[in-house]
Each structure stands twice: as structure tokens, then as C-alpha cells.
C-alpha positions in Angstrom: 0.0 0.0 0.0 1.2 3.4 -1.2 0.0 6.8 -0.1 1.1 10.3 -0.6 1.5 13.5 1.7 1.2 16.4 0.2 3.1 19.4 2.5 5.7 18.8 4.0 5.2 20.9 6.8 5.6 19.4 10.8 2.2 17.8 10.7 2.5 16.1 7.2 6.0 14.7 7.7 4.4 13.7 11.5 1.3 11.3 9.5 4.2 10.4 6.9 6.7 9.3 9.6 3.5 7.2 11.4 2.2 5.4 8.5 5.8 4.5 7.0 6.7 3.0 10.8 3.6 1.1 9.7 4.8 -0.7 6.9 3.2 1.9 4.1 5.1 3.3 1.3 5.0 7.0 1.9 5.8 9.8 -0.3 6.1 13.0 1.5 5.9 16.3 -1.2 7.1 19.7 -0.8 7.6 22.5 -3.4 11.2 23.4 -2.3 13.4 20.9 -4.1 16.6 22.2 -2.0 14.6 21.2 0.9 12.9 18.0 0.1 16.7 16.7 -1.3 17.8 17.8 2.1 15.5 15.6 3.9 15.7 12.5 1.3 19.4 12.9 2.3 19.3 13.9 5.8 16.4 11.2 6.6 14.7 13.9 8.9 12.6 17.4 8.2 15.3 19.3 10.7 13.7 22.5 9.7 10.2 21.4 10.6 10.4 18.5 13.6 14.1 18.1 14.4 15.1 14.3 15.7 12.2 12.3 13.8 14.2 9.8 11.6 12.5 8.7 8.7 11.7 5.2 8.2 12.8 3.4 5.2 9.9 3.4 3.4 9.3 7.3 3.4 10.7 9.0 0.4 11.0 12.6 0.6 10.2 14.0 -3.3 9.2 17.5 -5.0 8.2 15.4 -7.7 4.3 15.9 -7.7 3.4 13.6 -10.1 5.1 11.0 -8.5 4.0 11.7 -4.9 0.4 11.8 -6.3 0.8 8.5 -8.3 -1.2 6.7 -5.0 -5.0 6.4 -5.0 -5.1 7.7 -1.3 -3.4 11.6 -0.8 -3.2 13.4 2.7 -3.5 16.8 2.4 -1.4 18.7 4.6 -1.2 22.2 3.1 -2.3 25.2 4.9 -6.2 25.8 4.5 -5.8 29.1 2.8 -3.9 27.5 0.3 -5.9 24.1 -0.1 -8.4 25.7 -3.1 -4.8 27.0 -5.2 -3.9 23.8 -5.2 -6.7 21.4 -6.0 -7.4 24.3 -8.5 -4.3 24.3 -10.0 -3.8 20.7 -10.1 -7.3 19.2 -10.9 -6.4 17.1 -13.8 -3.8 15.4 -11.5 -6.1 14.7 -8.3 -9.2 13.9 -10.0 -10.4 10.3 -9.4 -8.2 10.4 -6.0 -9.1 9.9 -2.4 -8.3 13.2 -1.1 -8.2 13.1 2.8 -7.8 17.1 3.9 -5.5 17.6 7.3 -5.9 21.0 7.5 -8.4 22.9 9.6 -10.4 25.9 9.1 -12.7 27.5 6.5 -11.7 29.8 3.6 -11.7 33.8 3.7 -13.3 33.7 0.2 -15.9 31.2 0.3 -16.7 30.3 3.9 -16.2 26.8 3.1 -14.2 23.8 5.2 -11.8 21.6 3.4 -14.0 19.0 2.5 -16.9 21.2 1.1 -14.0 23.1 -0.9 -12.4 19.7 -2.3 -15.9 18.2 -3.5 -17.2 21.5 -5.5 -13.4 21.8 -7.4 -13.5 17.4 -7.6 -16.5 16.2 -7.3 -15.5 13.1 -8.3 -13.2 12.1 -5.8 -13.7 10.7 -2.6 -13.4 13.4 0.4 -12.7 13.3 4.0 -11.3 15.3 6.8 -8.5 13.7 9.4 -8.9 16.1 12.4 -8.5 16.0 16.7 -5.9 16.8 19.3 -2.5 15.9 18.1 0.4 17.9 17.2 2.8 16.7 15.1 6.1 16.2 17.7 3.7 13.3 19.4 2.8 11.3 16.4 6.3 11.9 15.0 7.4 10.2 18.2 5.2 7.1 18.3 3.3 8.7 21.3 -0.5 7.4 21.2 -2.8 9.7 19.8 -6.6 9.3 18.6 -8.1 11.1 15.8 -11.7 11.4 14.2 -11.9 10.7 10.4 -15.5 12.2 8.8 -16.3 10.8 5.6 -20.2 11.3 4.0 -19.6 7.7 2.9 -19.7 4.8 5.3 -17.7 2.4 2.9 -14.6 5.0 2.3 -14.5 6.3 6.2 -14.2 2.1 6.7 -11.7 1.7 4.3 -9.8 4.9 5.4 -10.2 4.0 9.0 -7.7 0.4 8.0 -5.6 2.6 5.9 -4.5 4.7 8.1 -5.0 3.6 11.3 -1.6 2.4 13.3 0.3 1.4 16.0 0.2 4.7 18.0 -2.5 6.5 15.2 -6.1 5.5 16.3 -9.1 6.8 14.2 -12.5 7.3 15.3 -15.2 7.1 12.1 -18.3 9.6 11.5 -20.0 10.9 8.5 -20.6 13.6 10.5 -18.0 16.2 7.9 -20.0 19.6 9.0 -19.2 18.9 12.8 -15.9 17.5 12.4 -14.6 20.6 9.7 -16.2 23.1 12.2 -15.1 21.7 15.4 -11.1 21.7 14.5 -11.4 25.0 12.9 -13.5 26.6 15.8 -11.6 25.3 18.3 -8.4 27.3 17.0 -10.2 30.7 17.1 -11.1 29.9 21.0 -7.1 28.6 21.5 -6.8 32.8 20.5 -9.1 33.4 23.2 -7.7 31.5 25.8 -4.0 32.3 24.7 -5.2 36.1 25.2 -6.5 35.6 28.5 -3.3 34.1 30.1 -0.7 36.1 28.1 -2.9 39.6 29.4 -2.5 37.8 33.0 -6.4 37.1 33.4 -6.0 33.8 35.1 -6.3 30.4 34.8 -9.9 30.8 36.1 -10.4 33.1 33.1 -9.5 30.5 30.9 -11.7 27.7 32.0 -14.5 29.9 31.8 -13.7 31.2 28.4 -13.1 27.5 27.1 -16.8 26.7 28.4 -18.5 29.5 27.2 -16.4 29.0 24.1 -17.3 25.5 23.6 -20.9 26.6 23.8 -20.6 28.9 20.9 -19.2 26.4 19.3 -22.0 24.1 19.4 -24.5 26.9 18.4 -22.8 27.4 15.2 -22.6 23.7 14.7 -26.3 22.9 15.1 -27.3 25.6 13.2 -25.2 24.6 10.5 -26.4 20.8 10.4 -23.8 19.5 12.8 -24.6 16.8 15.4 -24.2 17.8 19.0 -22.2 14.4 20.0 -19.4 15.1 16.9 -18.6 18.1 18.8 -18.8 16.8 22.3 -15.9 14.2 20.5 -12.5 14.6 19.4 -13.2 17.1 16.7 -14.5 19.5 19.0 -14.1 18.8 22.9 -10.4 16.9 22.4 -8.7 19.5 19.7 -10.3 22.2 22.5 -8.9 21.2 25.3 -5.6 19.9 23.7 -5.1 23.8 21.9 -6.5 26.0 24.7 -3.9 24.3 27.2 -0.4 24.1 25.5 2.2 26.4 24.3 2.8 23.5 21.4 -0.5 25.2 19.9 0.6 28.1 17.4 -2.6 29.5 17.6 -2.8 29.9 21.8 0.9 31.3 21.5 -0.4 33.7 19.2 -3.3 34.4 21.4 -0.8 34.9 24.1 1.6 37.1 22.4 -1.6 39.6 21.9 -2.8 39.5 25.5 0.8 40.6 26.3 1.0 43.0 23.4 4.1 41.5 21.5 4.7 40.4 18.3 4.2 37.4 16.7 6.6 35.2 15.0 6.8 36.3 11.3 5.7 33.3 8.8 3.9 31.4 11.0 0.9 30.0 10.3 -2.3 30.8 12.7 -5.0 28.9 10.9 -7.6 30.6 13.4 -6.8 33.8 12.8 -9.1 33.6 8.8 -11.1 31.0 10.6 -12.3 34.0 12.9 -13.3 35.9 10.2 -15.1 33.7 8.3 -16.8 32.0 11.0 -18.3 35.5 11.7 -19.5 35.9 8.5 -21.2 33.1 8.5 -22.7 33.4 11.6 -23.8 37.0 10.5 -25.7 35.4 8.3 -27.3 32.4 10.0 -28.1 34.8 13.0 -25.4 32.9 15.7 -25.0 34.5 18.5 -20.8 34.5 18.8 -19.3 36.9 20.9 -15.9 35.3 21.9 -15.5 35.3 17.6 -16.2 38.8 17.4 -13.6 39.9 20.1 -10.8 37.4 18.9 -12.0 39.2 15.0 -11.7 42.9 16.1 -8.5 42.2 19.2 -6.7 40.5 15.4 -8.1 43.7 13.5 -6.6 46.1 16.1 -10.3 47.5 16.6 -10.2 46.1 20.3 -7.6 46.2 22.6 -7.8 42.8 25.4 -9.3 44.9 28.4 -12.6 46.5 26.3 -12.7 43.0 25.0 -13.0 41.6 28.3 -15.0 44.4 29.4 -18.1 43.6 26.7 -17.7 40.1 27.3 -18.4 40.6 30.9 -21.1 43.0 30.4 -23.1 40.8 28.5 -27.0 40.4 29.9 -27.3 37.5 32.9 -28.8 34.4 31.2 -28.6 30.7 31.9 -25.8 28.2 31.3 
């Protein structure tokens, strides 16, 4: 069995290094070819996850035609850039099984990785690989469970055997909506809670934010056609607590470095930063209630500094849980 990974980022390289441990051919792509020679030679990503050898059977390529030779492809690019590049490679990836590992929704379209993938190929099969993880853990053989949401039964199944292993466990639903909105929700509330602890609020502070995060959360779900129980799972619930609580999260660092008022590393990737945005809009329009959104949108703008944030959060009318 051969499958490809396509971005070679920490979290691509992390699946790839799991599933060749497993006994799969794996062929990890990148655009740089300085980079992806590097790694073929070095048998590590020392840019990306230092001291995760490669096994043997993961070959490092900028070749995209051969990494995308494979019937099954992860997709492990950044979700601002996912519609680029099923756009600009359609030809290639049609007739694939195209299994998205990104989180979020696009600033253009308001849509998660799965909805994007089946209007620009609706001809493959879709799915979403999503849940607490970061990509040091699973690089490292540490035991980590994921949710895999397929809209078919038959391809989540087959997925679930494909890429299931020894520390990699997978959880099935068909459940896509819940499972694309509770990764990419949970990121904007990691904001939130990094804000909270870097502006010195409290640990307190955080629960409660996380809670009343969760909530909102669920509101956009539901209203959206999400089950309740997808994000009471991994999806939602797991990737919450997992990215509200750790400094591995880039999107609670980043939250943290605005609650302190410093700046950000350049280049980095905060996936909830556009997922803020566009969740907003789309709650603007399906008339959501989401007020911890709004204040991670406008602190990210520079329309709100963190204590009139926390100000209108507070001074919102007494209602029940």
C-alpha cells in the first residue's frame, strides 16, 4: 500500500513518519526541491520536527506527479492555500481519495476543506483527518486518537484500516460539517484563551472562556447541520482542550503574544486567525449569537484592545448556562 503527503510541513511529515513506521510506502511532497533533497538525504525534516528519523519506506520528493501516483493523498497544506492547489492541479487529483489535514474554512468562500475539495473534484472521494494531536507526538510514536469524517460509510471504513496504526487511532463519523467546524473553531477559541493568560487574566479566566467557548461552538454547529455528539468528541471537545492548554499550539501562542501585546513570529501559520473571520461571517448570516468570535475578529483587526474586550464580554445580559 502506497499513499502520498502532500506538505511537508511538521504535521505532514508527523502522518508520513507514522504510517511508514507502519509498513506503508509514503511519499512526503514539498515545493522546495533544496529542501525535500535535504530531507531524502538527511532522513529527517530538521527545519520542521528536528530528531524524527525517517523510516525506510518514506521517500521525501518535489516530484508531484510521483507523490500523487497513490490512490489515497493526505493533504497537509495550509487551509488558505488548499483551493490553489486542487485548482491548479485538478487534472492530477481527479479520481483520487483526497483526505484534507488542515483545519479551518476559507476567507473567500466560507467553506471547510471538504466542502472546498468536493465542488473543485466532485469526483473524488473526500474526508477530513482532524482531533488533538500535534505533530512532535505522532512523529514520536506517542499514542494519539483522531476522528476521520467521511459522507460515505464504505470509504471512512476503508480509510479507517488505511490509516490507522500502532500509536494512530481513528474514530469514524459521517458527520464532515461537525468535524470541519469543530477543528477550525476550536483554533479561534485557543486565540481566546491564549489572550486571556498572556494579558495575565487567570487560569480561572480560561476555564470559563473554554466553556462558554465550547458553547458557541456548538450553536454554530447545530445551526449549521452539525450533530451535538461530533462536537462533544475529538473534533471539537479533544482538539479544544488539547489547543487551549499548550504552548505546542501556534494558535494559543499567538493568542498569548496579543494579551501581552508582543509580536508574533513572522511566517507562521495561525489557521484561526481567517477562521475567525469567516466563522463570523457566517454566523452573521445564519443569525449565531458568537461573541468570543467577534472579540478574537476585532483584538486580530486592532479595533479592540484585550481589556474592552473583556470588558463587553463581561457586560453581556445575565442568562442561563
Amino acid at each position: 500500500m502506497t499513499i502520498g503527503v502532500i506538505g511537508a510541513g511538521a504535521f505532514g511529515t508527523s502522518l508520513a513518519i507514522s504510517l511508514a513506521a507502519a509498513g506503508r510506502e509514503v511519499r512526503l511532497w514539498g515545493r522546495d526541491g533544496t529542501a525535500m533533497l535535504e530531507m531524502q538525504d538527511a532522513r529527517e525534516n530538521a527545519k520542521r520536527l528536528p530528531g524524527a528519523p525517517f523510516p525506510d519506506t518514506l521517500t521525501a520528493t518535489d516530484n508531484f506527479a510521483e507523490a500523487t501516483a497513490p490512490d489515497t493523498l493526505l493533504l497537509s497544506v495550509p487551509m488558505q492555500q488548499l483551493e490553489t492547489l486542487l485548482e491548479d492541479n485538478a487534472e492530477t487529483l481527479a479520481q483520487k481519495t483526497l483526505v484534507a489535514c488542515c483545519k479551518g474554512f476559507s476567507l473567500r468562500t466560507g467553506e471547510g476543506p471538504v466542502s472546498l475539495i468536493a465542488r473543485i473534484l466532485p469526483q473524488t472521494q473526500a474526508a477530513i483527518l482532524t482531533g488533538p494531536s500535534f505533530a512532535a507526538d505522532i512523529a514520536q510514536g506517542l499514542p494519539t486518537a483522531l476522528t476521520l469524517a467521511c459522507a460515505s460509510l464504505a470509504c471512512s471504513q476503508d480509510l479507517q484500516e488505511r490509516l490507522s496504526t500502532r500509536n494512530l487511532r481513528l474514530y469514524r463519523t459521517t458527520d464532515v460539517t461537525g468535524a470541519e467546524l469543530g477543528g477550525g473553531l476550536k483554533n479561534v477559541i485557543a486565540i481566546a484563551s491564549g489572550v486571556v493568560i498572556g494579558a495575565g487574566l487567570g487560569e480561572s479566566a480560561r476555564a470559563a472562556l473554554m466553556t462558554r467557548g465550547f458553547a458557541e461552538m456548538t450553536r454554530i454547529a447545530q445551526a449549521l447541520g452539525a450533530r451535538p455528539e461530533t462536537l462533544a468528541g475529538l473534533s471539537g471537545f479533544g482538539d479544544l482542550t488539547l489547543t487551549c492548554t499548550s504552548t505546542q499550539s501556534r494558535n494559543y501562542r499567538y493568542g498569548q503574544a496579543l494579551g501581552r501585546g508582543e509580536e508574533f513570529a513572522a511566517g507562521t501559520t495561525v489557521e484561526g486567525a481567517a477562521t475567525a473571520r469567516a466563522m463570523l461571517q457566517l454566523a452573521e448570516r445564519h443569525g449565531v449569537d458568537m461573541p468570543i468570535t467577534r472579540a478574537v475578529t476585532a483584538i486580530i483587526a486592532g479595533d479592540l484592545d484585550v481589556g474592552a474586550a473583556m470588558d463587553q464580554l463581561l457586560a453581556r445580559p445575565l442568562k442561563e448556562e
